[in-house]
DSSP file (Angstrom, degrees, kcal/mol; ACC not computed):
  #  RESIDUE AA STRUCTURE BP1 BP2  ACC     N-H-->O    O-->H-N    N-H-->O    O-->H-N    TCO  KAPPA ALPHA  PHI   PSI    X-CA   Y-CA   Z-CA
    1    1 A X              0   0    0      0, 0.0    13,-0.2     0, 0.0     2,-0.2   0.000 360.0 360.0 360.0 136.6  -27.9  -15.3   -2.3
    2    2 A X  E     -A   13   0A   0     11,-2.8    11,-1.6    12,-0.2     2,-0.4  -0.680 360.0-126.0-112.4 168.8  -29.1  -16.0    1.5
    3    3 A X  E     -A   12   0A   0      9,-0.2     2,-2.0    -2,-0.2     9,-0.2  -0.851  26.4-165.3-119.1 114.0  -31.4  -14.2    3.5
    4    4 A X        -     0   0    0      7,-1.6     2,-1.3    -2,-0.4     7,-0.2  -0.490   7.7-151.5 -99.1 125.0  -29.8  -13.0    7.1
    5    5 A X        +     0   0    0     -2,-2.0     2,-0.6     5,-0.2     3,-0.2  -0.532  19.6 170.5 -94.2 126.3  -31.9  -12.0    9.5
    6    6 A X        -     0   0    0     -2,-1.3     3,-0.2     3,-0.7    26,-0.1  -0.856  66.9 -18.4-138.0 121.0  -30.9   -9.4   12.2
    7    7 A X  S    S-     0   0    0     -2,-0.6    -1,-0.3     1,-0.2     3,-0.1   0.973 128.7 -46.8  60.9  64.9  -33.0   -7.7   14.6
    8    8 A X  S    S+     0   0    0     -3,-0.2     2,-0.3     1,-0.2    -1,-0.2   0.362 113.3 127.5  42.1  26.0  -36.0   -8.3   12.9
    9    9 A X        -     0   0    0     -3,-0.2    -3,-0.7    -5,-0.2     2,-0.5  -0.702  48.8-150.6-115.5 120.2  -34.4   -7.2    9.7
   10   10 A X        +     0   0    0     -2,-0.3     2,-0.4    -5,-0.2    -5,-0.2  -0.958  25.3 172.9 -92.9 137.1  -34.5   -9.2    6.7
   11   11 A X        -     0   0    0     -2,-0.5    -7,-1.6    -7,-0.2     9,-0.1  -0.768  35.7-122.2-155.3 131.3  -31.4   -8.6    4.4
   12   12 A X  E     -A    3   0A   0     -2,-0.4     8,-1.0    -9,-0.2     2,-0.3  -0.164  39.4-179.5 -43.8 147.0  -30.0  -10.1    1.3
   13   13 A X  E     -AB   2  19A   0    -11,-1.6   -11,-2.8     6,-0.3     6,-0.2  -0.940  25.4-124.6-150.4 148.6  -26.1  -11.5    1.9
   14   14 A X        -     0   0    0      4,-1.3     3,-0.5    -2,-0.3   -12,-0.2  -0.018  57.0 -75.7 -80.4-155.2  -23.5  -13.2   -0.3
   15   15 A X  S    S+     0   0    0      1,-0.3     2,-0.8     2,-0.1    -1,-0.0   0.932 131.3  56.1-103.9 -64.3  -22.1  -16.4    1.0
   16   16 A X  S    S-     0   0    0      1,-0.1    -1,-0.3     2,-0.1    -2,-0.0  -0.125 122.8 -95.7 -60.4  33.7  -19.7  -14.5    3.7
   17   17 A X  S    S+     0   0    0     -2,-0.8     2,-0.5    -3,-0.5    -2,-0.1   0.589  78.1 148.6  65.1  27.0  -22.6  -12.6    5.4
   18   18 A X        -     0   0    0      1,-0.1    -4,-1.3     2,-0.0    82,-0.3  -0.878  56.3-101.2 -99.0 117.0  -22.0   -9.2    3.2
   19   19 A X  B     -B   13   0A   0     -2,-0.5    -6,-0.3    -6,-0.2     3,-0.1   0.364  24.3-149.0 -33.6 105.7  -24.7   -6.9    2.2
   20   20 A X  S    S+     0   0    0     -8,-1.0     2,-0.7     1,-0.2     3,-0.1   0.899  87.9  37.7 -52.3 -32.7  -25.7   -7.5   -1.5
   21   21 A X    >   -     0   0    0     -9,-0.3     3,-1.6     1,-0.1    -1,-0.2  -0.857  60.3-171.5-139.9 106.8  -26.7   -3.8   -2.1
   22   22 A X  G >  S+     0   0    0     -2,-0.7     3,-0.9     1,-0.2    -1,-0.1   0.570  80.5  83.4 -73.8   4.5  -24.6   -1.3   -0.4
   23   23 A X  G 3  S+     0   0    0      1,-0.2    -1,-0.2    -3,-0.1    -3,-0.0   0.926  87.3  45.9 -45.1 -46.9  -27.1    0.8   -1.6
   24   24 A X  G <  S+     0   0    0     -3,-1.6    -1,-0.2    73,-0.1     5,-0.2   0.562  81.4 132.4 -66.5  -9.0  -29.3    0.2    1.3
   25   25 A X    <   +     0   0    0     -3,-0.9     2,-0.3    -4,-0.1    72,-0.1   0.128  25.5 152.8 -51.5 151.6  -26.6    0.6    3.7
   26   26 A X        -     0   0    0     70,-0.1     3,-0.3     1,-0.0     5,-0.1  -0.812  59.7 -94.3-161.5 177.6  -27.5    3.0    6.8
   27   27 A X  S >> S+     0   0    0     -2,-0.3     3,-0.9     2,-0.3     4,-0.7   0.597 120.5  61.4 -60.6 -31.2  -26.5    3.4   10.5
   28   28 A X  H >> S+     0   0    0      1,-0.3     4,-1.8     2,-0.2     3,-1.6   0.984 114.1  39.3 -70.2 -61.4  -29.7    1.1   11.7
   29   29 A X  H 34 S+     0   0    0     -3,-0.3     4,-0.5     1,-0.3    -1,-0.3   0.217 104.5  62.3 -91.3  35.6  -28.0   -1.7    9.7
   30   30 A X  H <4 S+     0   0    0     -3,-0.9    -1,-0.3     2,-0.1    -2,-0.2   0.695 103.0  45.9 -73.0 -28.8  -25.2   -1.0   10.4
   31   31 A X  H X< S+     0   0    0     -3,-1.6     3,-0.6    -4,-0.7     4,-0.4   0.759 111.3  61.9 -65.5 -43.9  -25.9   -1.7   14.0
   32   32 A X  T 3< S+     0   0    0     -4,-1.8     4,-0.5     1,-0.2     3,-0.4   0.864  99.5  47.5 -23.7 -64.9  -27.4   -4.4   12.5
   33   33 A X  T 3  S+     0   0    0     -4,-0.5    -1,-0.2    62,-0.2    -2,-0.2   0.444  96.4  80.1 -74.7 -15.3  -24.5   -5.7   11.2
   34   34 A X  S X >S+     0   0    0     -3,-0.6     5,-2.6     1,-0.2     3,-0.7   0.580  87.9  55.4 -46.1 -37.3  -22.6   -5.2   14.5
   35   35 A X  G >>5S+     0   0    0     -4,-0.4     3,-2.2    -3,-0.4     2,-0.9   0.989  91.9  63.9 -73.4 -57.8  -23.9   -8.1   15.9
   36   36 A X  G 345S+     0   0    0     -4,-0.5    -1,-0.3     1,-0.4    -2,-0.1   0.149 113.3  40.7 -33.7 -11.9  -22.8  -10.5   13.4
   37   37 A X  G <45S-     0   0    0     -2,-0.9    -1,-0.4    -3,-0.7    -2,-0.1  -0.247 116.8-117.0-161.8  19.9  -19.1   -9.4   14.5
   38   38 A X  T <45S+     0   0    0     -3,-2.2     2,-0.7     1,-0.2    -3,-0.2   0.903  72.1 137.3   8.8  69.1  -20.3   -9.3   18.6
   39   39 A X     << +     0   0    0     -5,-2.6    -1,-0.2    -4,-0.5    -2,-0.1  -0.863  27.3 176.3-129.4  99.0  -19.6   -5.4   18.7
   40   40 A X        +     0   0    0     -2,-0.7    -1,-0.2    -3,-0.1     2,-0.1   0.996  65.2  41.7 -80.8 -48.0  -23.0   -4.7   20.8
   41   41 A X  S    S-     0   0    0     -7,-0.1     2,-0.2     0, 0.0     0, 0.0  -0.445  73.4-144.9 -62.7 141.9  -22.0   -0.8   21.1
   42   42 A X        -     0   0    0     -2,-0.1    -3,-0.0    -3,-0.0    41,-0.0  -0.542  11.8-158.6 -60.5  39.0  -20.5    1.5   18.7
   43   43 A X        -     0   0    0     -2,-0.2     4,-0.4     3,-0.1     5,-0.1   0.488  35.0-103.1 -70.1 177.4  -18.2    4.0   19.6
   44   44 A X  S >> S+     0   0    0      1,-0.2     4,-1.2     2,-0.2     3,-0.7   0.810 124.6  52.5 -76.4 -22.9  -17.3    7.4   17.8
   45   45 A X  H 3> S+     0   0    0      2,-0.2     4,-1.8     1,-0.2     3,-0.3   0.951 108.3  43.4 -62.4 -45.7  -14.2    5.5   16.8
   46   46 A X  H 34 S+     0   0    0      1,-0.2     4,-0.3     2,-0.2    -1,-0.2   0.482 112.8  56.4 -69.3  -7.2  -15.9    2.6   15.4
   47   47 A X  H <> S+     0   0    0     -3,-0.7     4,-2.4    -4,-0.4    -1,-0.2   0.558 108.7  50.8-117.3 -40.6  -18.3    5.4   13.7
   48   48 A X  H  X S+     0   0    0     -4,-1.2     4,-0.8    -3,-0.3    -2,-0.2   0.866 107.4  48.9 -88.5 -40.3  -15.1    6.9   12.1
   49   49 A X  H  X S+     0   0    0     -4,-1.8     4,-0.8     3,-0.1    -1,-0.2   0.769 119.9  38.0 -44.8 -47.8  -13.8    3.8   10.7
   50   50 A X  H  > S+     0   0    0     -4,-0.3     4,-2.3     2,-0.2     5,-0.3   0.864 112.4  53.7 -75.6 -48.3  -17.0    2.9    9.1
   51   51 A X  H >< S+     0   0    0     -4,-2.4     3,-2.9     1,-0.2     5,-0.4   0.762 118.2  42.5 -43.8 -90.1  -18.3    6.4    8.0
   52   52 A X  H 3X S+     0   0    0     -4,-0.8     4,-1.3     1,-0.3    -1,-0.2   0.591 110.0  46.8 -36.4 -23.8  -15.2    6.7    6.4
   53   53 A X  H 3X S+     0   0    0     -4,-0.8     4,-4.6    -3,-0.2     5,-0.3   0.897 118.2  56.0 -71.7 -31.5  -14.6    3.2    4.7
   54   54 A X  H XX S+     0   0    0     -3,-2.9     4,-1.8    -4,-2.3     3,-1.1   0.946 109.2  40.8 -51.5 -68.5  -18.6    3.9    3.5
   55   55 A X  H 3> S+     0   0    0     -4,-0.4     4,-2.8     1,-0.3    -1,-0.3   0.759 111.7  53.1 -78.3 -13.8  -18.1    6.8    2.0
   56   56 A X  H 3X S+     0   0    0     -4,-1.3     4,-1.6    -5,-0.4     6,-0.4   0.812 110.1  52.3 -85.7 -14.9  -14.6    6.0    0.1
   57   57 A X  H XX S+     0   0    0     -4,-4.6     4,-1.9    -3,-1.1     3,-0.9   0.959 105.5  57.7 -85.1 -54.2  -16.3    3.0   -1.3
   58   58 A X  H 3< S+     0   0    0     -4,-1.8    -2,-0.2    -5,-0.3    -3,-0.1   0.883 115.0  37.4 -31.5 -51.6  -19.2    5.6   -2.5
   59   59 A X  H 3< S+     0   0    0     -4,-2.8    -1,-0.3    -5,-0.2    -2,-0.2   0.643 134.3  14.4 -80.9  -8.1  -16.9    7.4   -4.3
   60   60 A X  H << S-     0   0    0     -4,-1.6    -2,-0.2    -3,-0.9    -3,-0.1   0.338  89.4-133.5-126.0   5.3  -14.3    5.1   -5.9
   61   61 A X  S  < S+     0   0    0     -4,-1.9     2,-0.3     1,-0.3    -4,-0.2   0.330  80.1  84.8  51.6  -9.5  -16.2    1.7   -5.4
   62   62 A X  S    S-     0   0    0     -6,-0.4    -2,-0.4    -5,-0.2     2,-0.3  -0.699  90.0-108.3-103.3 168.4  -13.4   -0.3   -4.1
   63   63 A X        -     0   0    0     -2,-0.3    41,-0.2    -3,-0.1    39,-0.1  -0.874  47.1-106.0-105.8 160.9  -12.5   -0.1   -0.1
   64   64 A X        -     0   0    0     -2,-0.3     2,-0.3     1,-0.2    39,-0.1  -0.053  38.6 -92.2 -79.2 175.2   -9.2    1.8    0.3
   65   65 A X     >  -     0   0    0     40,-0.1     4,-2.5    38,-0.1    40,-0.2  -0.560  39.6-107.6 -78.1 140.1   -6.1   -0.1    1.2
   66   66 A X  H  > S+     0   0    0     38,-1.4     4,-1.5    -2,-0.3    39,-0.1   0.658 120.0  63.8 -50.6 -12.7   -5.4   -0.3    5.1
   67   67 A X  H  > S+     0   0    0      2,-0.2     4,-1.0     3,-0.2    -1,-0.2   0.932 111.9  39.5 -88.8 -65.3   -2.3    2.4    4.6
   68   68 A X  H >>>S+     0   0    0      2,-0.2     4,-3.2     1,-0.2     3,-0.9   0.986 111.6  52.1 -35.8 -77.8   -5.1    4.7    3.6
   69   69 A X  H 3X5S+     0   0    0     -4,-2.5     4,-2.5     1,-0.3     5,-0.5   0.888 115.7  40.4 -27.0 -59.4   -7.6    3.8    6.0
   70   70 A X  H 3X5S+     0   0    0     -4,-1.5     4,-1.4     1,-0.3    -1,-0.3   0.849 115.2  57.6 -74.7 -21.1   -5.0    4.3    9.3
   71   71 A X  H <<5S+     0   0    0     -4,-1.0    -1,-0.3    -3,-0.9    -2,-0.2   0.948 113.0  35.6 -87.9 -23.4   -3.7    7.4    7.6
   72   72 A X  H  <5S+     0   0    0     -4,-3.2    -1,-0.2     1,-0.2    -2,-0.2   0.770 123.6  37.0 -84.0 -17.4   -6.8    9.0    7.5
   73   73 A X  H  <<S-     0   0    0     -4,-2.5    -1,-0.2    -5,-0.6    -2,-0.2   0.768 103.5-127.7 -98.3 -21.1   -8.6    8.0   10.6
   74   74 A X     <  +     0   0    0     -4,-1.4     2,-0.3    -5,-0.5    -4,-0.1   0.565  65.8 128.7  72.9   4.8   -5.4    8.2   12.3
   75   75 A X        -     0   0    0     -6,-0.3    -1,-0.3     2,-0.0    -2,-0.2  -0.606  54.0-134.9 -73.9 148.9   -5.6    4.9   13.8
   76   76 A X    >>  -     0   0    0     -2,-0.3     4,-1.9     1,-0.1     3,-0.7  -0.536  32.9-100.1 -97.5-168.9   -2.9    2.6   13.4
   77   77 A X  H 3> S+     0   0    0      1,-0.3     4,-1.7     2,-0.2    -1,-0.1   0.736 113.6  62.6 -94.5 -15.2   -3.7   -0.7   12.5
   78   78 A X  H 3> S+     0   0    0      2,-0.3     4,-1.6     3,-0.1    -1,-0.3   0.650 106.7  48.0 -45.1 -35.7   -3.4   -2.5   15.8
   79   79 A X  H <> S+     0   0    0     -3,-0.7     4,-1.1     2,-0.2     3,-0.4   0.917 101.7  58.1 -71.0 -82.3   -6.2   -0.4   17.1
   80   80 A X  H >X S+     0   0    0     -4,-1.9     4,-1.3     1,-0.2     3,-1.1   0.600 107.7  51.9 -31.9 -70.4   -8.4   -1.0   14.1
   81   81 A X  H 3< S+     0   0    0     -4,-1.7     6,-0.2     1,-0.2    -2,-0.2   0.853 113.2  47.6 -10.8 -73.9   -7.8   -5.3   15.4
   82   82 A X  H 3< S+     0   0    0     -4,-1.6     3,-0.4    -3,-0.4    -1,-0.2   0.750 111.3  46.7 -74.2 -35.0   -9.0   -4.0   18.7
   83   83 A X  H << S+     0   0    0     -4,-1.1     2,-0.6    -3,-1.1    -1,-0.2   0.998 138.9   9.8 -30.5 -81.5  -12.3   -1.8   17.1
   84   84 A X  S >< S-     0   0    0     -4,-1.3     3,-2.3    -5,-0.1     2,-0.6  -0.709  71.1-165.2-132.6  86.4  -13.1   -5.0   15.1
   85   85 A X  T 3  S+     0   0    0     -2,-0.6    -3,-0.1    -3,-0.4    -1,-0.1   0.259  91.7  56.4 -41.1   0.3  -11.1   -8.0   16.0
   86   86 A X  T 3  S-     0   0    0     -2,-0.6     5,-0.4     1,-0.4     4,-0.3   0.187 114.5-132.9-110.5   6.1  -12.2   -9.9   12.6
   87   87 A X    < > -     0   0    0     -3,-2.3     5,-1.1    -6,-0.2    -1,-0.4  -0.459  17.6 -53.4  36.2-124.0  -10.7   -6.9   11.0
   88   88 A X  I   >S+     0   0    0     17,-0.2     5,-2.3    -2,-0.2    -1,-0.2   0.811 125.8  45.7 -96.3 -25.2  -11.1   -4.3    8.6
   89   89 A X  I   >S+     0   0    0     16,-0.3     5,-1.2     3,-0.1    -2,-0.2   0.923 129.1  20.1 -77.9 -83.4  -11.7   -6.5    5.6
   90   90 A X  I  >5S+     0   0    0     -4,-0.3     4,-2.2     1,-0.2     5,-0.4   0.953 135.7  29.7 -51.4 -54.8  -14.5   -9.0    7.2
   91   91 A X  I  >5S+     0   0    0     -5,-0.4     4,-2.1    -7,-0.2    -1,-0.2   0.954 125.8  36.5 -84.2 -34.0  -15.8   -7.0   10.4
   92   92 A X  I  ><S+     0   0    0     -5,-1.1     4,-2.4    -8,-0.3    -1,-0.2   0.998 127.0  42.8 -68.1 -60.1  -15.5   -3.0    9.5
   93   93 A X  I  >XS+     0   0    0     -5,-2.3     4,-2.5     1,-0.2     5,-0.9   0.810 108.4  47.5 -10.1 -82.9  -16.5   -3.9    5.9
   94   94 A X  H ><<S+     0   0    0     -4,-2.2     3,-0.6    -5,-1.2    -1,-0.2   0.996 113.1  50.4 -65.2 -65.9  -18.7   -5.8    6.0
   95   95 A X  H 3<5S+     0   0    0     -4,-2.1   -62,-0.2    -5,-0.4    -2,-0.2   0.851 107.9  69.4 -22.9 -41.5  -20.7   -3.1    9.1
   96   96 A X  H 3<5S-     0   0    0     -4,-2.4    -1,-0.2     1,-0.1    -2,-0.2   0.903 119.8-118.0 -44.5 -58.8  -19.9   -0.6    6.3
   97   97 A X  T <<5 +     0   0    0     -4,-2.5    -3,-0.1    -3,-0.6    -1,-0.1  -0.098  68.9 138.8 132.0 -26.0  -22.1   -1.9    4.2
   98   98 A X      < -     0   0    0     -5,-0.9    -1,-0.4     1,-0.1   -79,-0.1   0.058  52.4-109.2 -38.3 150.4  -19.1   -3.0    1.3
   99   99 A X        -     0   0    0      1,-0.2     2,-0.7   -79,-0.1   -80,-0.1  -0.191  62.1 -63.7 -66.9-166.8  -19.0   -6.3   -0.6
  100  100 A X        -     0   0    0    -82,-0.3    -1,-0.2    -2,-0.1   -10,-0.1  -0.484  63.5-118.7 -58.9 111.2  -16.6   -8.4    0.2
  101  101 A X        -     0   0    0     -2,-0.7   -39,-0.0     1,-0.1    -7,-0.0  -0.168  17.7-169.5 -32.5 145.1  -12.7   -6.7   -0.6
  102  102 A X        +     0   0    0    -39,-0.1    -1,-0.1    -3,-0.1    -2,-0.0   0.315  64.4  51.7-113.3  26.2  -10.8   -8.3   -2.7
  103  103 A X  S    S-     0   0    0    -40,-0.1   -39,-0.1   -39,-0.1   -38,-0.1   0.377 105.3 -52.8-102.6-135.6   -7.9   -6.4   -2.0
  104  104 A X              0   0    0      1,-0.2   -38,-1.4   -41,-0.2   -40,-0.1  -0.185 360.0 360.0 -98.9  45.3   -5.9   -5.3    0.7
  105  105 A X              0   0    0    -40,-0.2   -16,-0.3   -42,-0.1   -17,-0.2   0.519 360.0 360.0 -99.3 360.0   -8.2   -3.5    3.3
């Protein structure tokens, strides 16, 4: 376990820079976690993508499959690249607050 610091933030990470306890998760680190992916702003799109992977991993523990994700935010998956150009698995994810997938998001 490493310790990453962001914005004067200490916070525990696995080996690919991903929150050890999404527990802690909230919008300050998420912002946090923004940098790490050079997205200095947030937009309400990028807000919709993350609320929503956050909360489906609160309720089923996995992150959803990308089929899910675009049908429910209504982005297709070319937009989501252009949100977070590392994609939904490493960059949204990991902002969410999620471990790492090991599926298809």
């Amino acid at each position: 376990m490493a310790i990453l610091t962001l914005r004067g933030h200490d916070f525990e990470v696995d080996e690919d820079g991903f929150l050890e306890d999404p527990s802690i998760w909230n919008e300050e680190i998420a912002a946090c976690f923004a940098d790490t992916e050079d997205l200095p702003e947030l937009t309400e799109d990028h807000w919709k993508v993350i609320n929503y992977l956050h909360n489906y991993y609160a309720q089923f523990g996995i992150a959803p499959m990308i089929r899910k994700l675009c049908k429910e935010t209504g982005f297709d998956l070319k937009y989501i690249y252009k949100l977070f150009p590392s994609g939904p698995a490493k960059g949204a994810c990991k902002i969410a607050g999620l471990p790492k997938p090991t599926g298809c998001v």
